[in-house]
One Martini backbone bead per residue (centre of mass of N, CA, C, O) as a GRO file, in nm:
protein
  184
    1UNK     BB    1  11.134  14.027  18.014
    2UNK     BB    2  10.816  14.008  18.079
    3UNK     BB    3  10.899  14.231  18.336
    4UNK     BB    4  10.981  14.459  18.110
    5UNK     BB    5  10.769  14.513  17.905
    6UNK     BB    6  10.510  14.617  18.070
    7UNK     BB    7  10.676  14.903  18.134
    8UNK     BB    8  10.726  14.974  17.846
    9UNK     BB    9  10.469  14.989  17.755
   10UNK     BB   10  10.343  15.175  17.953
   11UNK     BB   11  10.570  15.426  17.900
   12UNK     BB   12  10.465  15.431  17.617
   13UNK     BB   13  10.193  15.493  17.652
   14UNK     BB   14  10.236  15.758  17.853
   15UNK     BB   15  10.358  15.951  17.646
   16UNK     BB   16  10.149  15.927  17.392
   17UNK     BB   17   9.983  16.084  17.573
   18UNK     BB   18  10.117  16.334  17.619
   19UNK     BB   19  10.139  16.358  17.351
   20UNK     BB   20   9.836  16.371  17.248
   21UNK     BB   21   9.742  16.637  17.462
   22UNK     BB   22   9.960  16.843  17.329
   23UNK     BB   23   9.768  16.814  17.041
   24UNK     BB   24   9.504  16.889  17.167
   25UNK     BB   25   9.511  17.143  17.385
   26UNK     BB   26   9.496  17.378  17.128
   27UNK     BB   27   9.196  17.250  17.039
   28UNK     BB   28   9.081  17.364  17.333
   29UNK     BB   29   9.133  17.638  17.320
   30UNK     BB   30   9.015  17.724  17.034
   31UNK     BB   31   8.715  17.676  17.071
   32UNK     BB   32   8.715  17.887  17.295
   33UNK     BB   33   8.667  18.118  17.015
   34UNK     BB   34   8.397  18.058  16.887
   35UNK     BB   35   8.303  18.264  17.136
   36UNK     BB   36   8.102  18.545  17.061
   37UNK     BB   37   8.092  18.877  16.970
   38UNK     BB   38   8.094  19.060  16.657
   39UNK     BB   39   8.109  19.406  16.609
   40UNK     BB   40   7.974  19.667  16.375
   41UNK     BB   41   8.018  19.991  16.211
   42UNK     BB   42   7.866  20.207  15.951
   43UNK     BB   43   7.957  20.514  15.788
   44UNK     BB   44   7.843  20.644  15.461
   45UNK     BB   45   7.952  20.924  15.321
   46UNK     BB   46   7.825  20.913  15.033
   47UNK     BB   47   7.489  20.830  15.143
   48UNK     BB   48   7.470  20.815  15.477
   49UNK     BB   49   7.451  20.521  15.530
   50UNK     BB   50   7.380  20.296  15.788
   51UNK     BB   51   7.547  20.040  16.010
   52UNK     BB   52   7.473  19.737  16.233
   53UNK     BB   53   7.608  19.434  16.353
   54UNK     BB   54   7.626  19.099  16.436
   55UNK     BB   55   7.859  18.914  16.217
   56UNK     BB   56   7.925  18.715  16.500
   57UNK     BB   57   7.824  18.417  16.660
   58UNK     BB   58   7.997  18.152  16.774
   59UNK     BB   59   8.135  18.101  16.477
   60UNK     BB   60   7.879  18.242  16.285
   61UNK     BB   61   7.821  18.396  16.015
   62UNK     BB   62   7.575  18.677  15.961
   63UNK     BB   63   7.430  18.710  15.684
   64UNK     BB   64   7.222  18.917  15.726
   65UNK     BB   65   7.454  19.148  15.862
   66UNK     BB   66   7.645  19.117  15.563
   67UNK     BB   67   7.425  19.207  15.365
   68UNK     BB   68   7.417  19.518  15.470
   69UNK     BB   69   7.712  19.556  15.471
   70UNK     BB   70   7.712  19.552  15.164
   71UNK     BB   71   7.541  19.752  15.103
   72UNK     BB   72   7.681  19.996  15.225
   73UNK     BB   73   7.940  19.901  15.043
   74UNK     BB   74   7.924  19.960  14.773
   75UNK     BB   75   7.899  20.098  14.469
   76UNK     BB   76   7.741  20.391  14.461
   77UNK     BB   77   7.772  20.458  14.140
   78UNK     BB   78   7.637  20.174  14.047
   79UNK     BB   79   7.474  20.005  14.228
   80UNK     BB   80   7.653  19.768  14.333
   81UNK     BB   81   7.702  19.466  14.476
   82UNK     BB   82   7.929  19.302  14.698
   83UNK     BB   83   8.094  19.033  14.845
   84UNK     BB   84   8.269  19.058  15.092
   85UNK     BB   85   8.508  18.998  15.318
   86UNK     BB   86   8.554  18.848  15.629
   87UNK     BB   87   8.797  18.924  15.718
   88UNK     BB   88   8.805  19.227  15.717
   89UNK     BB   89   8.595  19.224  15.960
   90UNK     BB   90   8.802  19.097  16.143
   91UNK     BB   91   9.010  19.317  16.100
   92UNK     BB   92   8.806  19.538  16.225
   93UNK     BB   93   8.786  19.422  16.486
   94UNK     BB   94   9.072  19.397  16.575
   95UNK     BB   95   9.109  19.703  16.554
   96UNK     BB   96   8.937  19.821  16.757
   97UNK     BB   97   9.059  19.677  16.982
   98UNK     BB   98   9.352  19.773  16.962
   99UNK     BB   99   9.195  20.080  17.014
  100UNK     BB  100   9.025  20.077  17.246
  101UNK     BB  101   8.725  20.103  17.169
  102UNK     BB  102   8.368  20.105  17.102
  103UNK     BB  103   8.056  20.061  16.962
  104UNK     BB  104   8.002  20.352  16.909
  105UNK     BB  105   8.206  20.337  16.710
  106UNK     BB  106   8.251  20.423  16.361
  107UNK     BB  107   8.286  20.373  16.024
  108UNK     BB  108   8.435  20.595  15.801
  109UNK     BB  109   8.305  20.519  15.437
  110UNK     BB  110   8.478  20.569  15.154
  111UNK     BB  111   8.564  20.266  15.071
  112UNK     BB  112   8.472  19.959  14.926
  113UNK     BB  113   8.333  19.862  14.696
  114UNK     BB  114   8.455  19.836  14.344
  115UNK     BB  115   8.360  19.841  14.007
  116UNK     BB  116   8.549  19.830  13.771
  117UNK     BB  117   8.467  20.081  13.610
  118UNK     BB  118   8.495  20.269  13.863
  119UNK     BB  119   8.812  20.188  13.894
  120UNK     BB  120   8.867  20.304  13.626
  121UNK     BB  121   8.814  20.542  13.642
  122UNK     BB  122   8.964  20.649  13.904
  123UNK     BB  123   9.269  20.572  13.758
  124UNK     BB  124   9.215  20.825  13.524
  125UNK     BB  125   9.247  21.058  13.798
  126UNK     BB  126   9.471  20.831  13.976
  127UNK     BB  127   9.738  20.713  14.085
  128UNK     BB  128   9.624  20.597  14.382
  129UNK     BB  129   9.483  20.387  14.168
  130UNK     BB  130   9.457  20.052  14.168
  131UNK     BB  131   9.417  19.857  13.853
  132UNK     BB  132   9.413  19.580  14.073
  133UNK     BB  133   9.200  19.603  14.302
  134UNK     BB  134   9.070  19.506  14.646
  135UNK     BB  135   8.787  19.652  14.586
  136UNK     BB  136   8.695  19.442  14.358
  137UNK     BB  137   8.710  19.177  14.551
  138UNK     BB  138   8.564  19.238  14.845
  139UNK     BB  139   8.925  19.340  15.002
  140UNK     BB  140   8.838  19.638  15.060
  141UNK     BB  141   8.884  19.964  15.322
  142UNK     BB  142   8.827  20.326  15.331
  143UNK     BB  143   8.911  20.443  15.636
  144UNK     BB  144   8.784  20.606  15.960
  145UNK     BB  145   8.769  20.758  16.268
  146UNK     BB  146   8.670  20.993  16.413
  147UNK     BB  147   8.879  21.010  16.728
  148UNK     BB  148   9.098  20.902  16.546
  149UNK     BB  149   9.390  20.888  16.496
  150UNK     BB  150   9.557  20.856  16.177
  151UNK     BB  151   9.795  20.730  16.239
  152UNK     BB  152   9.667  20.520  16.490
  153UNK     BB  153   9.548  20.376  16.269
  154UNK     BB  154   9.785  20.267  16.103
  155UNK     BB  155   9.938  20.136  16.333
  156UNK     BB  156   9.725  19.929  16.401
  157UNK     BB  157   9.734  19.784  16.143
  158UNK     BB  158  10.014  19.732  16.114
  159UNK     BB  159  10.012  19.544  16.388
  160UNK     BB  160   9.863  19.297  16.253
  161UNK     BB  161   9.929  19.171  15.988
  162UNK     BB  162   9.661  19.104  15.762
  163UNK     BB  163   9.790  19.336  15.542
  164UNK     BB  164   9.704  19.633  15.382
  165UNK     BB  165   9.853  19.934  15.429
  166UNK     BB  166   9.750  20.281  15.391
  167UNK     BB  167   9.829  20.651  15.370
  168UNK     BB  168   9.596  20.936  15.348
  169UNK     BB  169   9.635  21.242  15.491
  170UNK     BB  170   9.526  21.416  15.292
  171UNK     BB  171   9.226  21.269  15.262
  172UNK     BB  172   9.143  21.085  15.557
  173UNK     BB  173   9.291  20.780  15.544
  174UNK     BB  174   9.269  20.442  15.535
  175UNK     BB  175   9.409  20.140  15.428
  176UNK     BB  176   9.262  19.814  15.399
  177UNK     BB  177   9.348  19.468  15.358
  178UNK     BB  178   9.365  19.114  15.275
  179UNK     BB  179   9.593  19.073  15.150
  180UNK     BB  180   9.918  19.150  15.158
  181UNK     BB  181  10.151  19.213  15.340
  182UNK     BB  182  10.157  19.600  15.329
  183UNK     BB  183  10.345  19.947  15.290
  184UNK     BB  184  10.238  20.294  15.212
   0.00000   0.00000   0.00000
């Protein structure tokens, strides 16, 4: 018994092992996600005023970068800043891939953060703006992409799954936000 026991103890031993490597392996495959820069450009509408630059570098989003990107994104009615959600930024990153665009496009904002004020006003002229909305939260980003067809520009976003996206052919935007997915 003595000479069965220590070859179960090495096979319960390595499996042990393999088991614990296979629980490891996704943990060294993510770390190495943490590596590279990701860049956004920027052109508001409203203001005129533009804006690029990498806003994560190796795994840490850059304060300055994410400042100005800010401020860009402003309620330009009331000249109030408030801070983006940075998922918003990594969803507009993967889109940009999805898009297989490259960093000299840029995105043009049509609505970035909204202060209340400004979109109770906007909810009083229009039925297409809700009531408690995420760009209040600066959770949402009404955006077009120059040479990038409005459809194109919809479906892949829906095709990320990362939030809700509308749809304003009319108006020649699409609304991305990071609440729950769902599409109208």
């Amino acid at each position: 018994m003595s000479i069965v026991c220590p070859s179960r103890r090495q096979l319960l031993l390595g499996l042990g092992g393999v088991a614990m490597f296979s629980m490891v392996s996704p943990k060294v495959k993510a770390s190495r996600s943490t590596k590279g820069v990701r860049s956004l450009s920027f052109y508001n509408r409203h203001t005129g005023e533009k804006g690029q630059g990498s806003y994560w570098i190796d795994g840490s989003y850059q304060d300055n970068t994410l400042t100005d990107f800010n401020h860009i994104l402003r309620d330009h009615r009331q000249n109030e800043v408030a801070p983006m959600d940075k998922r918003l930024f990594d969803l507009l990153y993967l889109l940009k891939q999805t898009l297989n665009i490259d960093d000299q496009h840029e995105y043009h904002v049509i609505s970035g953060y909204r202060s209340p004020k400004t979109n109770h006003m906007l909810a009083q002229k229009s039925n297409g703006v809700a009531k408690k909305s995420y760009h209040m939260k600066g959770m949402a980003m009404d955006i077009a992409v120059p040479d990038v067809n409005l459809k194109d520009l919809r479906d892949a976003a829906v095709s990320l799954k990362l939030g809700g996206v509308g749809f304003y052919p009319n108006s020649g935007f699409v609304h991305v936000d990071t609440g729950p997915v769902r599409t109208w």
